[in-house]
N, CA, C and O atoms as CSV, one atom per row, in Angstrom:
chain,resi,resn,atom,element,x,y,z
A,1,UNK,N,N,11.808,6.665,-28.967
A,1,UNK,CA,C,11.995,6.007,-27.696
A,1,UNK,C,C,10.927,4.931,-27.532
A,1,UNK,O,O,9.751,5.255,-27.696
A,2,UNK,N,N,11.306,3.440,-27.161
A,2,UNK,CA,C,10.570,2.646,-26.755
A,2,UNK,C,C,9.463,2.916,-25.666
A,2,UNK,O,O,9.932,3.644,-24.791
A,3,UNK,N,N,8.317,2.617,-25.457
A,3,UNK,CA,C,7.416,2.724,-24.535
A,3,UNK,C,C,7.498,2.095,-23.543
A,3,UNK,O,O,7.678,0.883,-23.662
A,4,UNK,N,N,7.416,2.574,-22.461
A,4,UNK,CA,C,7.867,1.733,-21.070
A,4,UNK,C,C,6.340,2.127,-20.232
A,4,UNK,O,O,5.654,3.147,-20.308
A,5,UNK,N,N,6.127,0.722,-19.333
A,5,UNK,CA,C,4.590,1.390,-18.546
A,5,UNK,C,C,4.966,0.777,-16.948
A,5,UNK,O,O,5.955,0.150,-16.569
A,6,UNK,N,N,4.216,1.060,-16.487
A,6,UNK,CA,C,4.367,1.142,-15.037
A,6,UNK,C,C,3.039,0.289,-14.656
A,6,UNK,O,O,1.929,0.715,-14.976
A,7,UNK,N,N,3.182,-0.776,-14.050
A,7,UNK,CA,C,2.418,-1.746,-13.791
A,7,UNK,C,C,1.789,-2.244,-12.455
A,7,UNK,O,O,2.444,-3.137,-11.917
A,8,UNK,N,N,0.406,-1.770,-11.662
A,8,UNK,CA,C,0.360,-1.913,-10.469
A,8,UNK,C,C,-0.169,-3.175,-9.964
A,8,UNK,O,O,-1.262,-3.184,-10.529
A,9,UNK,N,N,-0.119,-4.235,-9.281
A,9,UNK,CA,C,-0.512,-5.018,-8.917
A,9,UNK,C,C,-0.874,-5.383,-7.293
A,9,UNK,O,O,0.064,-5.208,-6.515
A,10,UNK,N,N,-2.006,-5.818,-6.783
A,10,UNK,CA,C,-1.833,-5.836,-5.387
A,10,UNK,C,C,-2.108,-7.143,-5.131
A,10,UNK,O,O,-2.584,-7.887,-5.989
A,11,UNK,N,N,-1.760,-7.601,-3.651
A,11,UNK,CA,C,-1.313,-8.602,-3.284
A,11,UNK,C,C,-1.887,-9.114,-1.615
A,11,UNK,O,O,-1.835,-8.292,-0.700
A,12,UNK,N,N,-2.264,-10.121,-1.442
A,12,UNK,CA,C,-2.903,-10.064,-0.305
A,12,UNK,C,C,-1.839,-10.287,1.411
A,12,UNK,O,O,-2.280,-10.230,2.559
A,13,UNK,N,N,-0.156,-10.575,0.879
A,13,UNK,CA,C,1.072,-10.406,1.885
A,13,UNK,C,C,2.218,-9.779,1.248
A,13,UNK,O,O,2.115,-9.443,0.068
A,14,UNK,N,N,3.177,-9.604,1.817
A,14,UNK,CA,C,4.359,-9.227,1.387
A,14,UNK,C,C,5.009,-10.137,0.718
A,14,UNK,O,O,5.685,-9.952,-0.294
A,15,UNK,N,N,4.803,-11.191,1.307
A,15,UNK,CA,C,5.752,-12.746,0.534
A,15,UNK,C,C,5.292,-12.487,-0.440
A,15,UNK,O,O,6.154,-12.075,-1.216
A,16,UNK,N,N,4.138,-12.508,-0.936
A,16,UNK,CA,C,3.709,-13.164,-2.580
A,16,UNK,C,C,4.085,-12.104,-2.909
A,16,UNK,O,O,5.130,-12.316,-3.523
A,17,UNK,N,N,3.830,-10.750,-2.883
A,17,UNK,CA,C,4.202,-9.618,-3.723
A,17,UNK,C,C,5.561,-9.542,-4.077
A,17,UNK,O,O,5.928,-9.128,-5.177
A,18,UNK,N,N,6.334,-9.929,-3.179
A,18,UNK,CA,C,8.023,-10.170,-2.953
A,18,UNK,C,C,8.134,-11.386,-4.354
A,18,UNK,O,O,8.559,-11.038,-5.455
A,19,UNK,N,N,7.714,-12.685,-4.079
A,19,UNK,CA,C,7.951,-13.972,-5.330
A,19,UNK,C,C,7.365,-13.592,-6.323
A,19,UNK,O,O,7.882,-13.771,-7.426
A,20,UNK,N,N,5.994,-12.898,-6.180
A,20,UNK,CA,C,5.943,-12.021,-7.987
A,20,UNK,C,C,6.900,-11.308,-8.277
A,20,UNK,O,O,7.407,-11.481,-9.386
A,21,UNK,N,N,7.326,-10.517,-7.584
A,21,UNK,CA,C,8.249,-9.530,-8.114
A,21,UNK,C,C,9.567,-10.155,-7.912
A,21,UNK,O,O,10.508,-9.577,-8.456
A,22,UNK,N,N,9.766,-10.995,-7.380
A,22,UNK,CA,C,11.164,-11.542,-8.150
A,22,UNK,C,C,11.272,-12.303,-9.149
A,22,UNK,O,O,12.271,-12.371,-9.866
A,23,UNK,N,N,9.869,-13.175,-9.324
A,23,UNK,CA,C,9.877,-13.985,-10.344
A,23,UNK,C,C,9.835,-13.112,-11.860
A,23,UNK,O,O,10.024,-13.710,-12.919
A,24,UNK,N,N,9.577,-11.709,-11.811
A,24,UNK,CA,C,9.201,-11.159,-13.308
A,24,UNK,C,C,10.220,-10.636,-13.204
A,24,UNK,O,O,10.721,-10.822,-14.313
A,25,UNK,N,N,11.064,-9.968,-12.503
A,25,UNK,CA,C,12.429,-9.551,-12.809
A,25,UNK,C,C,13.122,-10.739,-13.220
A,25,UNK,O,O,13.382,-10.560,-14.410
A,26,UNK,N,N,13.543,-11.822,-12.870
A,26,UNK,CA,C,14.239,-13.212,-12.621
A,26,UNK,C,C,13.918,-12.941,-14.284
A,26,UNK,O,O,14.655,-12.455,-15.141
A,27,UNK,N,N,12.741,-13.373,-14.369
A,27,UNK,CA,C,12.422,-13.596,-16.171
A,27,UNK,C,C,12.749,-12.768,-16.944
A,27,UNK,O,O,13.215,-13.160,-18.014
A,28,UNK,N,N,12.629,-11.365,-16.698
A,28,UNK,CA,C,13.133,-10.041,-17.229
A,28,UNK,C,C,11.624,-9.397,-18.035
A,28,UNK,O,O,11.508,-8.778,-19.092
A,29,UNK,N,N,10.782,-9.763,-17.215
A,29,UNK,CA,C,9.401,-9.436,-17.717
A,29,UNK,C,C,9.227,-8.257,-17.180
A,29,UNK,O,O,8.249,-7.729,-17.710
A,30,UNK,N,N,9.846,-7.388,-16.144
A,30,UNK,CA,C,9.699,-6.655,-15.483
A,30,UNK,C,C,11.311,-6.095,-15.138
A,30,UNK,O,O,12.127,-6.902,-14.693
A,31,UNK,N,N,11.628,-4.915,-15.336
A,31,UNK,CA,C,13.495,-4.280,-14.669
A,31,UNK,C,C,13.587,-4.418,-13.178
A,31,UNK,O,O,14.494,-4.887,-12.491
A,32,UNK,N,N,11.796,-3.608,-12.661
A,32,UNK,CA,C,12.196,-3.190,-11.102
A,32,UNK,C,C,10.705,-3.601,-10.677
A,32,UNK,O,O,9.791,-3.278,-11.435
A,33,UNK,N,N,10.392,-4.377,-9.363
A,33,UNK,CA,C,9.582,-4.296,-8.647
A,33,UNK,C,C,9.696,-3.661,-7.054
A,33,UNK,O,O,10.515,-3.858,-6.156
A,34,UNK,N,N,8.619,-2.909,-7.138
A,34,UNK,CA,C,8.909,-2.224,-5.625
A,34,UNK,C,C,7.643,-2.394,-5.072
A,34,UNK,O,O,6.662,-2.337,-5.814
A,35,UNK,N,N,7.475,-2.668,-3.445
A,35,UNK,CA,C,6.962,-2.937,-2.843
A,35,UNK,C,C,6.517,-2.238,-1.962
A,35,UNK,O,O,7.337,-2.135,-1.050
A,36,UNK,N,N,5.121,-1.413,-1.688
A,36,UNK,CA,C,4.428,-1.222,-0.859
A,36,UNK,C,C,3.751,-1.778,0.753
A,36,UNK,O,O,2.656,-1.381,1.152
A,37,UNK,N,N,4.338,-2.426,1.278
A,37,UNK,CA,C,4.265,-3.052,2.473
A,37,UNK,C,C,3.125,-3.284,2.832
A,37,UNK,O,O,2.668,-4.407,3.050
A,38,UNK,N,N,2.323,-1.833,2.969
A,38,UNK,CA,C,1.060,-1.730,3.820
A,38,UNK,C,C,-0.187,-0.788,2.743
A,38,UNK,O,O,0.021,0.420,2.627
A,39,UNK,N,N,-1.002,-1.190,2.260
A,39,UNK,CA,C,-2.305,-0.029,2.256
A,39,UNK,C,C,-3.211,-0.876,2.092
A,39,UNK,O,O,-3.236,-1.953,1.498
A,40,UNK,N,N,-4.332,-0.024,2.954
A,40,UNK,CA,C,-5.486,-0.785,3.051
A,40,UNK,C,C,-6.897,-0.428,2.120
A,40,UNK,O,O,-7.358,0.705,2.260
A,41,UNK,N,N,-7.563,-1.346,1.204
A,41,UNK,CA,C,-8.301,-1.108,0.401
A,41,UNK,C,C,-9.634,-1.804,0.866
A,41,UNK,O,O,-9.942,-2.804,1.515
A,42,UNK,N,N,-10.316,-0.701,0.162
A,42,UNK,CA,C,-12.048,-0.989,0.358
A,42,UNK,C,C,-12.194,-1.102,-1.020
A,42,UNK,O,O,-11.760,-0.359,-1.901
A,43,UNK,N,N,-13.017,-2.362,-1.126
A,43,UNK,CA,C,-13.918,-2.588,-2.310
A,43,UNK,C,C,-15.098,-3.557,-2.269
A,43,UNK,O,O,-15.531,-3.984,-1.199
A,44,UNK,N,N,-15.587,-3.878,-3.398
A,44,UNK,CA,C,-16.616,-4.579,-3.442
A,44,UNK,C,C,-16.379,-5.844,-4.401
A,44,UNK,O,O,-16.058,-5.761,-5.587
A,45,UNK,N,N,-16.647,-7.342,-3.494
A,45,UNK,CA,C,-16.300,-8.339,-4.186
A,45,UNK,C,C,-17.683,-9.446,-4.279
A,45,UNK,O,O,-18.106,-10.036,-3.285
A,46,UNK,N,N,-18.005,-9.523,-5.033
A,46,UNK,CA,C,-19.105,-10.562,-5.098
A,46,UNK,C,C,-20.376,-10.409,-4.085
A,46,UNK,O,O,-20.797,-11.267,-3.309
A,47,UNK,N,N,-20.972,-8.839,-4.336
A,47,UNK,CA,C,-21.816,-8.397,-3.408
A,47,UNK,C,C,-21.677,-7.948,-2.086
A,47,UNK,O,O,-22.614,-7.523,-1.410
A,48,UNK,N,N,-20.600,-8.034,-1.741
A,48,UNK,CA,C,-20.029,-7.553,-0.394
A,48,UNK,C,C,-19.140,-6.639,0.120
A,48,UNK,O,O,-18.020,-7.126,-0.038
A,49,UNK,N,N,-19.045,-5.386,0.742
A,49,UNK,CA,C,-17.762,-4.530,1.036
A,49,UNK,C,C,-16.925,-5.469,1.965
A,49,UNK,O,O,-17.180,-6.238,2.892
A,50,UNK,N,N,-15.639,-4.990,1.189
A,50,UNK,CA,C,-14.484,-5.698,1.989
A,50,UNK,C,C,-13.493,-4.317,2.686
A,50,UNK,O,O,-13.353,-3.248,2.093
A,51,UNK,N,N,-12.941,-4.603,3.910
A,51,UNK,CA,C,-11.934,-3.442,3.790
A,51,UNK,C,C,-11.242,-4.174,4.542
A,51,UNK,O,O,-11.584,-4.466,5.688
A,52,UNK,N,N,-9.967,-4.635,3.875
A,52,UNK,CA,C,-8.689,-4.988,4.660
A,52,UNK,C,C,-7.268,-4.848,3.779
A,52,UNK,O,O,-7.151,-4.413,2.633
A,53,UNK,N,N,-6.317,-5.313,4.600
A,53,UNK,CA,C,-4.797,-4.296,4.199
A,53,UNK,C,C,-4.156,-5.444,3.425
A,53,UNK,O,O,-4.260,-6.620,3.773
A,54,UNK,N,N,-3.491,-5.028,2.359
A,54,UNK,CA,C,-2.646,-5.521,1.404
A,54,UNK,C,C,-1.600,-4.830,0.676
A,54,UNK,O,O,-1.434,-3.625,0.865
A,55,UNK,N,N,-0.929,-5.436,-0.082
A,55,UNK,CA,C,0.586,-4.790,-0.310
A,55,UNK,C,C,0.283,-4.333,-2.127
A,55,UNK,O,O,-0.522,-4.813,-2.924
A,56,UNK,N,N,1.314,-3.219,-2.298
A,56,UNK,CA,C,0.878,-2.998,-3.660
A,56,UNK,C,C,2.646,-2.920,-4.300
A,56,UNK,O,O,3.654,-2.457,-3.765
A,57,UNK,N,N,2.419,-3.672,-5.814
A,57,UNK,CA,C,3.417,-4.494,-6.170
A,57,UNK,C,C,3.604,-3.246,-7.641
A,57,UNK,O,O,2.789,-3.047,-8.541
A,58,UNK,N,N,4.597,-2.762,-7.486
A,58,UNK,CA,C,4.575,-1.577,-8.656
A,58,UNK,C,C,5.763,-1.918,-9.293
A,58,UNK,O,O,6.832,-1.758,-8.705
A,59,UNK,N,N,5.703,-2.449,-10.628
A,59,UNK,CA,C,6.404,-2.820,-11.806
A,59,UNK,C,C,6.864,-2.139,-13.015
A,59,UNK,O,O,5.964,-1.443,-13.484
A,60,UNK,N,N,7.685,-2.109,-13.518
A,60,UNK,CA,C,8.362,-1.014,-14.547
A,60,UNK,C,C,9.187,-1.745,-16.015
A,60,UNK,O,O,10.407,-1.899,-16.073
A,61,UNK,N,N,8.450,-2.038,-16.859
A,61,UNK,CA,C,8.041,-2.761,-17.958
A,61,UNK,C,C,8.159,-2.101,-18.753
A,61,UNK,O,O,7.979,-0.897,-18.568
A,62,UNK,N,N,8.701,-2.867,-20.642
A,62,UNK,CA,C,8.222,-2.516,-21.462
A,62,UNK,C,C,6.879,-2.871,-21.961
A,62,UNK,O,O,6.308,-3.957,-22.051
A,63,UNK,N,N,6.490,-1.542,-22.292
A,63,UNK,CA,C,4.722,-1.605,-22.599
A,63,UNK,C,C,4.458,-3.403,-24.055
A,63,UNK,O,O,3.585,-4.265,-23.945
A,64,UNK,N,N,5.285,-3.346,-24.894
A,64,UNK,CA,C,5.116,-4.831,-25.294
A,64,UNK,C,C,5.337,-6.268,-24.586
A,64,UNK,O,O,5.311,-7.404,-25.060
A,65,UNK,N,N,5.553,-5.815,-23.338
A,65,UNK,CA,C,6.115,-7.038,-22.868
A,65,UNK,C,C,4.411,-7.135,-21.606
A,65,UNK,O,O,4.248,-7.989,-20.735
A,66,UNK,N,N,3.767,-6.378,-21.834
A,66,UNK,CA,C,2.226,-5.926,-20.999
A,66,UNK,C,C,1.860,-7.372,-20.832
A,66,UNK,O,O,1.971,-7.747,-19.664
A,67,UNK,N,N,1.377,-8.457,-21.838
A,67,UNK,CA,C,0.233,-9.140,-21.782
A,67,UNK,C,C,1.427,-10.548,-21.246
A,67,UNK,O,O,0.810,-11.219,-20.418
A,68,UNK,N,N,2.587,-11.028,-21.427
A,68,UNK,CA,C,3.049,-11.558,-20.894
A,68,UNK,C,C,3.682,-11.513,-19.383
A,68,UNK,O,O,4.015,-12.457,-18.666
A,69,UNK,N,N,3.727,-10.389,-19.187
A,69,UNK,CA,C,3.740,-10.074,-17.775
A,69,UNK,C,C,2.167,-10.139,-17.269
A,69,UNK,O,O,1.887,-11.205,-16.721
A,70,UNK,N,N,1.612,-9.638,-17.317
A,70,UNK,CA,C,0.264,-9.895,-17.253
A,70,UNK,C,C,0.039,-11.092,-16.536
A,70,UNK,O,O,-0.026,-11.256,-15.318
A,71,UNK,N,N,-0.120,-12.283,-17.885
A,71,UNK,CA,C,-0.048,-13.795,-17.908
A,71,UNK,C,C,0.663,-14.275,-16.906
A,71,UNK,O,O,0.131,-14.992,-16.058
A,72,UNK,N,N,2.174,-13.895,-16.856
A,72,UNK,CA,C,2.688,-14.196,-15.482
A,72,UNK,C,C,2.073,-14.519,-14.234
A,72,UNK,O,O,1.782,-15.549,-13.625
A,73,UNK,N,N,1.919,-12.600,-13.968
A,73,UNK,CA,C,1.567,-12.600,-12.544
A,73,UNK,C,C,0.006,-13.360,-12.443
A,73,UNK,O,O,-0.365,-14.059,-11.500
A,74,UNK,N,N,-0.543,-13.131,-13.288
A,74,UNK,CA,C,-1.921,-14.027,-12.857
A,74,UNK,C,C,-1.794,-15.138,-12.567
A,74,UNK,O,O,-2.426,-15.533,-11.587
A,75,UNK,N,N,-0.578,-16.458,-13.600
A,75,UNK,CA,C,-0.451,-17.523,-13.065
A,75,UNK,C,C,0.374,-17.924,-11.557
A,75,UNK,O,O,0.727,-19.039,-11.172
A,76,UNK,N,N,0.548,-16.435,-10.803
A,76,UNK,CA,C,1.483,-16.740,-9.891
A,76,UNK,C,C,0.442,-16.317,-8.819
A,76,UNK,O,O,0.405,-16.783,-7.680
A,77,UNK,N,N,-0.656,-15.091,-9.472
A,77,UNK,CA,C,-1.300,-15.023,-7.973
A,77,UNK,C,C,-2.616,-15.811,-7.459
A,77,UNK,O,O,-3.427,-16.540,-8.030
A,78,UNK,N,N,-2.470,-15.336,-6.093
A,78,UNK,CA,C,-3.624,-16.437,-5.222
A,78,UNK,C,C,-4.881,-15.614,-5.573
A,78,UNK,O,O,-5.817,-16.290,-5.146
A,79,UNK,N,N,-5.250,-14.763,-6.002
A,79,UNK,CA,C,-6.646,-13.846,-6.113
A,79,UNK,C,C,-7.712,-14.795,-7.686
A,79,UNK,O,O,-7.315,-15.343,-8.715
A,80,UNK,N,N,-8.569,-14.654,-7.331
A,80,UNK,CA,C,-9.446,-15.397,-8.237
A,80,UNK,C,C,-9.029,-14.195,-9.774
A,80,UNK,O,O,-8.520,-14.464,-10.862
A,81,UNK,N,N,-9.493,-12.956,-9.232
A,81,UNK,CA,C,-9.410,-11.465,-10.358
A,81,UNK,C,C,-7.984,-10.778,-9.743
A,81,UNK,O,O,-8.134,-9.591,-9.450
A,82,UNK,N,N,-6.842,-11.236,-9.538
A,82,UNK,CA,C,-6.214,-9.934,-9.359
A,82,UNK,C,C,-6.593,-8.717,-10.095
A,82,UNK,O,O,-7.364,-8.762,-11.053
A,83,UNK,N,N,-5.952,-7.409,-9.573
A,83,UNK,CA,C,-5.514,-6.320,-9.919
A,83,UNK,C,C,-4.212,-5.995,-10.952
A,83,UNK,O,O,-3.098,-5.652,-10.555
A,84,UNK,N,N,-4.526,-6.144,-12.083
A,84,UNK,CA,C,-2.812,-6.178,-12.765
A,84,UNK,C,C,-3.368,-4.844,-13.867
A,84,UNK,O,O,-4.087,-5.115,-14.830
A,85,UNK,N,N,-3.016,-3.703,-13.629
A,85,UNK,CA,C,-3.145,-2.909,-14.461
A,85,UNK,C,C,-1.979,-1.819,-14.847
A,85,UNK,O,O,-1.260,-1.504,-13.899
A,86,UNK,N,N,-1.688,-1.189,-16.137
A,86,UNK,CA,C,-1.035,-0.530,-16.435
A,86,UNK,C,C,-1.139,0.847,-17.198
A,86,UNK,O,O,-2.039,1.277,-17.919
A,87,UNK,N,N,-0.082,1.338,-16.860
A,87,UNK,CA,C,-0.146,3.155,-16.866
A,87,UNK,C,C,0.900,3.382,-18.254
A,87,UNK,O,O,1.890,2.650,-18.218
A,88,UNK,N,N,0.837,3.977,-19.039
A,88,UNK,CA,C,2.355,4.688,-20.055
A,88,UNK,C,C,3.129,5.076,-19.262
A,88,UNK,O,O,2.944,4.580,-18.150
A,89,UNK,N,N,3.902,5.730,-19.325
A,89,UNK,CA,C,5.083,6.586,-19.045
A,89,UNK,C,C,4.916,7.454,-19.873
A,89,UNK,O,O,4.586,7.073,-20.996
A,90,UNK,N,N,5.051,8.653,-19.674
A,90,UNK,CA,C,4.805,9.910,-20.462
A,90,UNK,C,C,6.223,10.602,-20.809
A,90,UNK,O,O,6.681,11.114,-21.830
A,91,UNK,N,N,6.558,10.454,-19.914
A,91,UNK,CA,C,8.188,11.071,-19.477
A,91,UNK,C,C,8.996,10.459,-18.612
A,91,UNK,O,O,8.553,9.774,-17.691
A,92,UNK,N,N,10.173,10.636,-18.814
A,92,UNK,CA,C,10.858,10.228,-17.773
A,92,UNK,C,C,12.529,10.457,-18.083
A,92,UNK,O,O,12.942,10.912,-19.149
A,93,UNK,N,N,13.474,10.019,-16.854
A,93,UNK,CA,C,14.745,10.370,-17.531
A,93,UNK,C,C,15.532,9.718,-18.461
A,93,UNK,O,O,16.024,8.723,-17.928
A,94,UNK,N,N,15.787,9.807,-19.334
A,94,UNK,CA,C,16.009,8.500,-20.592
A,94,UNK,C,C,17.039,7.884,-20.224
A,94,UNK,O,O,17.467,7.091,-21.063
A,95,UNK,N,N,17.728,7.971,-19.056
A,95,UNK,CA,C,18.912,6.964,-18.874
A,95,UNK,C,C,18.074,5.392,-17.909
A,95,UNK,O,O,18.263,4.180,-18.011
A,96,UNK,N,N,17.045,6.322,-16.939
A,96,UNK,CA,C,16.021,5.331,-16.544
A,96,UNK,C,C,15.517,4.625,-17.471
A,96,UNK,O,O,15.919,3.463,-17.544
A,97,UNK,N,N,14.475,5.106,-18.477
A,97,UNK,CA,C,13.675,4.469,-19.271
A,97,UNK,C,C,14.545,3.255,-20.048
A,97,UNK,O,O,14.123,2.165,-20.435
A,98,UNK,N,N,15.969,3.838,-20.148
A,98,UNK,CA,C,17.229,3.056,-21.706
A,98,UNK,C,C,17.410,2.026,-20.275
A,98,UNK,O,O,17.871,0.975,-20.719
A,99,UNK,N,N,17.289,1.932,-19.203
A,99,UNK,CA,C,17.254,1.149,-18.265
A,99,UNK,C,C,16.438,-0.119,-18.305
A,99,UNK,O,O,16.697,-1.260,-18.689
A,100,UNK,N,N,15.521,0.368,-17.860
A,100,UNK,CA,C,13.962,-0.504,-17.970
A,100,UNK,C,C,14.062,-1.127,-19.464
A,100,UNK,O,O,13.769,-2.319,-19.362
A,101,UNK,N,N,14.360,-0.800,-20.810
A,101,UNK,CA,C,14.334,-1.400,-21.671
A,101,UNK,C,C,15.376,-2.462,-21.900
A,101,UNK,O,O,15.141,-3.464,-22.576
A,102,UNK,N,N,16.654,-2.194,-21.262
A,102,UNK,CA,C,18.147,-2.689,-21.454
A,102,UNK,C,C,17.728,-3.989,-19.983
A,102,UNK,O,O,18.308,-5.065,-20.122
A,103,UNK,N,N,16.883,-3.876,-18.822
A,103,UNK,CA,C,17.077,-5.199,-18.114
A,103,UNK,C,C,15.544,-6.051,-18.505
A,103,UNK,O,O,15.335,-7.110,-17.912
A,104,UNK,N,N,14.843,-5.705,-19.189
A,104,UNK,CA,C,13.899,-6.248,-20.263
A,104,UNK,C,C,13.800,-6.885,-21.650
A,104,UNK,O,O,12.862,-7.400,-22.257
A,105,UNK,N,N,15.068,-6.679,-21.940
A,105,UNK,CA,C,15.442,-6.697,-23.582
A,105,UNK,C,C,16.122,-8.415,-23.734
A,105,UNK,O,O,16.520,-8.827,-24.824
């Protein structure tokens, strides 16, 4: 079975998370993007705590298709460092996974 990964990205509105995630499906860099509306994150950016609310952009990829999706969303987002990181899939139901590979392929 091909490797499929699950790709999280966050986003500082809904719009942009929405035009990333249509633009990597559109391309087929991505099967499914789903959208998190609301969570709010604390971190630390260039010496400073930040805590405010942003959307989280969860993508479902073949794991070779990682660094061009990647490339994508970075050239699409407004963040100096986005967040673009990815998980395996360990398991899953193989008509899903033959999914994700078949609107990627």
């Amino acid at each position: 079975m091909e490797e499929v990964s699950i790709v999280l990205v966050t986003a500082g509105s809904e719009e942009e998370a929405a035009a990333i995630g249509r633009t990597v499906v559109e391309e087929r860099l991505a099967a499914c993007a789903n959208i998190v509306p609301s969570i709010r994150s604390i971190y630390r950016w260039k010496g400073k705590v930040h805590d405010e609310q942003e959307c989280l952009l969860i993508m479902k990829t073949r794991t070779p298709l990682f660094a061009s999706l990647r490339d994508r969303v970075r050239a699409l987002h407004s963040y100096e460092t986005p967040e673009i990181i990815a998980f395996p899939v360990e398991q899953g139901l193989p008509d899903y996974i033959a999914w994700v590979i078949g609107e990627t392929a």
